[in-house]
C-alpha positions as CSV (number, residue, x, y, z in Angstrom):
1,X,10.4,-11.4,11.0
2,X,12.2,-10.5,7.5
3,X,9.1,-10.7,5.0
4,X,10.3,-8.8,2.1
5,X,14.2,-7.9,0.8
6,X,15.4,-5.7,-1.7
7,X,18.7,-6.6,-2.7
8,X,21.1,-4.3,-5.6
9,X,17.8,-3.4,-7.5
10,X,18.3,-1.1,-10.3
11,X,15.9,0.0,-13.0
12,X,15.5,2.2,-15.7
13,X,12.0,2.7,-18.0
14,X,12.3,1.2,-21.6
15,X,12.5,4.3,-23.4
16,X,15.1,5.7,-21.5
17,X,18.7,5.6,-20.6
18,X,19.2,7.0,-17.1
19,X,18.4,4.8,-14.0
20,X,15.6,5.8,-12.0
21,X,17.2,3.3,-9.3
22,X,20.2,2.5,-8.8
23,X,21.4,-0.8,-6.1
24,X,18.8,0.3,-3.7
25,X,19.1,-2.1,-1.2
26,X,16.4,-2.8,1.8
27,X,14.7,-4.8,4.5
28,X,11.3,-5.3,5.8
29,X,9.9,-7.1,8.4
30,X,6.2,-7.5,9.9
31,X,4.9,-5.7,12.8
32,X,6.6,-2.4,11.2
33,X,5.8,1.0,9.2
34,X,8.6,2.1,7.0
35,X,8.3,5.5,5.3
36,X,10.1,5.8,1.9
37,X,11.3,9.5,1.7
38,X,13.3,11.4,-1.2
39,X,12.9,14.0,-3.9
40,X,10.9,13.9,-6.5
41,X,12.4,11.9,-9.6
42,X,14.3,9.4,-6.9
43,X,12.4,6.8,-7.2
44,X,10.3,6.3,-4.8
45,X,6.7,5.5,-6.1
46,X,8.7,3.0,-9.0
47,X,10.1,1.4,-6.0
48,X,6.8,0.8,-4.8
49,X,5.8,-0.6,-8.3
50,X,8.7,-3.1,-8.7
51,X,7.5,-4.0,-5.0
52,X,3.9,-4.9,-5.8
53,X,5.2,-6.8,-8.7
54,X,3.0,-4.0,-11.0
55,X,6.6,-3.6,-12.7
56,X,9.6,-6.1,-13.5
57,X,12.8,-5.3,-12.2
58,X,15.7,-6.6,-14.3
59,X,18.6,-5.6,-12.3
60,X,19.0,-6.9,-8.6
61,X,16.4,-8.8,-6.5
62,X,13.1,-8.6,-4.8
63,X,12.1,-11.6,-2.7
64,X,8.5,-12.7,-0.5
65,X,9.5,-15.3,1.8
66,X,12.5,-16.0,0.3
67,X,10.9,-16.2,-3.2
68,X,12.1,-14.0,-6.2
69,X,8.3,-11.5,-6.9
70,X,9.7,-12.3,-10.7
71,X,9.3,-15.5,-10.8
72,X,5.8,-15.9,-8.6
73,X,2.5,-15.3,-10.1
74,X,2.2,-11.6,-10.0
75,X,-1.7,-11.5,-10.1
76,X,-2.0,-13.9,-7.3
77,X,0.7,-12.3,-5.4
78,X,-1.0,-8.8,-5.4
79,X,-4.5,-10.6,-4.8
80,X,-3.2,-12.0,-1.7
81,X,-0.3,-10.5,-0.4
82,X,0.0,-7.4,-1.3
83,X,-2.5,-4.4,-0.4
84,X,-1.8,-0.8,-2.2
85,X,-3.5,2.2,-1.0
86,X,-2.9,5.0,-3.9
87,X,-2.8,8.8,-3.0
88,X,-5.8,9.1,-5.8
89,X,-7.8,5.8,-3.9
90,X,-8.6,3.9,-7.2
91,X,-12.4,3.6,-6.4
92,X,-14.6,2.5,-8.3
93,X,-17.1,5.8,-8.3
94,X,-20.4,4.2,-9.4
95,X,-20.4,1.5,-6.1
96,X,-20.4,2.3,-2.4
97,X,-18.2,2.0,0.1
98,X,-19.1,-1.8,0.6
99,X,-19.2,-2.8,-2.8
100,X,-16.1,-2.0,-3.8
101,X,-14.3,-4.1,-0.8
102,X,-16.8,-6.9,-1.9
103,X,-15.6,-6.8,-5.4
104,X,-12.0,-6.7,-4.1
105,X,-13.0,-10.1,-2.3
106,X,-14.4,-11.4,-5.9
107,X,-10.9,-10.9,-7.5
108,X,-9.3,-12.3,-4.3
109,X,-11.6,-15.3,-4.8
110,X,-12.0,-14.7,-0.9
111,X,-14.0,-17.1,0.9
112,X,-16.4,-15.9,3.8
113,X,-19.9,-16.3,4.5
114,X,-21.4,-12.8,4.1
115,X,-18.8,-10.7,2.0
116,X,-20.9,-7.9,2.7
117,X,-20.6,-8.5,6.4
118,X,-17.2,-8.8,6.7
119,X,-17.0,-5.3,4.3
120,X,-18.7,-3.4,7.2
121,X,-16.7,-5.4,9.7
122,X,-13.6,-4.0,7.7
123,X,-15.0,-0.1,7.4
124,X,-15.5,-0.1,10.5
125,X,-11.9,-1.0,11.9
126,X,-11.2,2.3,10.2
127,X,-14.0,4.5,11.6
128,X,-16.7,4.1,9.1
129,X,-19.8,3.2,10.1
130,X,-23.1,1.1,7.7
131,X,-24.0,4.6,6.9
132,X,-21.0,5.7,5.1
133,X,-20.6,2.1,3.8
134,X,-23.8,2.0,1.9
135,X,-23.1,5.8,-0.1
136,X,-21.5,5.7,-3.3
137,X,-17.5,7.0,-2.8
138,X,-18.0,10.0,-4.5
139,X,-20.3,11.4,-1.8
140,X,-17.8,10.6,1.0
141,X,-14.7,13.0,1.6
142,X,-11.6,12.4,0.5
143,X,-10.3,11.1,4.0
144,X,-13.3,8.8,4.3
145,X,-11.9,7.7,0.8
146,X,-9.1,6.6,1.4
147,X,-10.3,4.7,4.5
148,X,-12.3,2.6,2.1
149,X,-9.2,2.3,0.2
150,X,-7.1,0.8,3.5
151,X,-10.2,-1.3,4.4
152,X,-10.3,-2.6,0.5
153,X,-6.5,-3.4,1.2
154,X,-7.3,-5.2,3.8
155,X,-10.0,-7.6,2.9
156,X,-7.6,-10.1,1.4
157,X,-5.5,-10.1,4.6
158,X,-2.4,-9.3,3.4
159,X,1.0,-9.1,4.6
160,X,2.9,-6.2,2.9
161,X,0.4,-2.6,2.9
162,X,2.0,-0.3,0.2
163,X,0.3,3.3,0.5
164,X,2.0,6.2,-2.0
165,X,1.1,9.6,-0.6
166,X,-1.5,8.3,1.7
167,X,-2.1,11.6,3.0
168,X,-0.6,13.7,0.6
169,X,-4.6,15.2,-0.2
170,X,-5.4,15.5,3.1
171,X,-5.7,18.2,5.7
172,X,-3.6,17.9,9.0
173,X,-6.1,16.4,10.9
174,X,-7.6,13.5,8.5
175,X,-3.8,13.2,8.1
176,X,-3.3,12.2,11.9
177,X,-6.7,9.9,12.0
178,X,-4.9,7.7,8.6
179,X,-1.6,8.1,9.9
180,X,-3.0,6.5,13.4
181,X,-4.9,3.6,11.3
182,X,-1.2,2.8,9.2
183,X,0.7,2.3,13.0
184,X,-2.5,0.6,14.1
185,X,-2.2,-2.3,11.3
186,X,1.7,-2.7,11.8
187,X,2.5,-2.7,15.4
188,X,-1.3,-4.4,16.3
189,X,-2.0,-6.4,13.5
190,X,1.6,-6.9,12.2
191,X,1.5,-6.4,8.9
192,X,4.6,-4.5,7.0
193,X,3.3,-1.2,6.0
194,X,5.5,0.7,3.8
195,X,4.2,4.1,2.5
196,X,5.9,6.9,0.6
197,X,5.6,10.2,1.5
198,X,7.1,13.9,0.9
199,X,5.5,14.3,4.8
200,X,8.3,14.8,7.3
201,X,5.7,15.3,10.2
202,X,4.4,11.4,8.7
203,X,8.0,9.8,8.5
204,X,8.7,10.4,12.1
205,X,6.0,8.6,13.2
206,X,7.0,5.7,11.0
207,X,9.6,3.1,12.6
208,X,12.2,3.3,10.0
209,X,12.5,5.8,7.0
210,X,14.5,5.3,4.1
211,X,15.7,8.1,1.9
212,X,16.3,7.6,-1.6
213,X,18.6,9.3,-3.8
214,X,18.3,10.4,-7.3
215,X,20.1,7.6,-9.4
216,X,22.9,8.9,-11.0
């Protein structure tokens, strides 16, 4: 099922004049991984932006469902359809693990019984148990991190899952075990996961990979 098109998007940053994307064009549906590959200056992580709706694309089109990201309410959209995992987590240091997926559920105006239960319940669908949940994120490792970061993602239940450089601070192994937890929540929980990486060894786990071209 088609849950997001990109359609002749081009863009360039308002102090410059050279495109940093050029009539990219591509589809995603649920129940898939995509990995967005290409070298550095392509594109790739601005894609990701115009995507989440965190920057405006003036050239082309980006539709949810069939609706232009432009011309929806951009903070609702990323409060509820849209989760981003970044390569640097964006934690908030000074709360644990559980506070900052409860606080994520604040914005999201979710509504559940015990936000606090259904944090654990979210830490540990990616192998974190009340122990880890309860320390501030600064004393967990940067793999545990960025499990609190997917779980955070997911507390709104949303469709798209946009990860830049999930693992890119990781060592091989922690790697694998987020790697694992990304298939997990596209092909079990079908949700359209769409990460960038510079990792060959991630991409061809992914289902489809797209490589992106400097803009010329």
């Amino acid at each position: 099922m088609c849950v997001l098109t990109v359609k002749n998007v081009s863009y360039m940053y308002s102090d410059g004049n050279q495109y940093v994307l050029k009539d990219v064009s591509y589809t995603f549906e649920k129940g898939k991984m995509y990995s967005i590959k290409g070298r550095s200056g392509s594109g790739k992580t601005t894609l990701l932006s115009l995507i989440s709706g965190l920057e405006r694309y003036k050239e082309g089109s980006i539709t949810f469902h069939d609706q232009e990201v432009n011309h929806i309410d951009l903070d609702h959209y990323r409060n509820t359809n849209v989760g981003i995992v970044f390569q640097s987590f964006n934690l908030l240091p000074h709360l644990t693990a559980i506070e900052n997926i409860v606080l994520s559920m604040d914005i999201s105006k979710v509504k559940v019984n015990d936000k606090r239960k259904k944090a654990l319940e979210l830490l540990n669908k990616v192998g974190l148990d009340e122990e880890k949940g309860n320390r501030r994120v600064l004393k967990l490792s940067g793999g545990e991190q960025q499990r609190v970061a997917i779980a955070r993602s997911l507390s709104y239940d949303a469709e798209i899952i946009l990860a830049d450089e999930p693992t890119g601070n990781l060592d091989k192994e922690t790697e694998e075990e987020i790697v694992k937890i990304l298939i997990d929540l596209a092909h079990k929980e079908k949700k359209c996961v769409i990460i960038v990486t510079h990792s060959n060894n991630v991409a061809k786990q992914t289902d489809v990979v797209f490589e992106l071209k400097k803009a010329k």
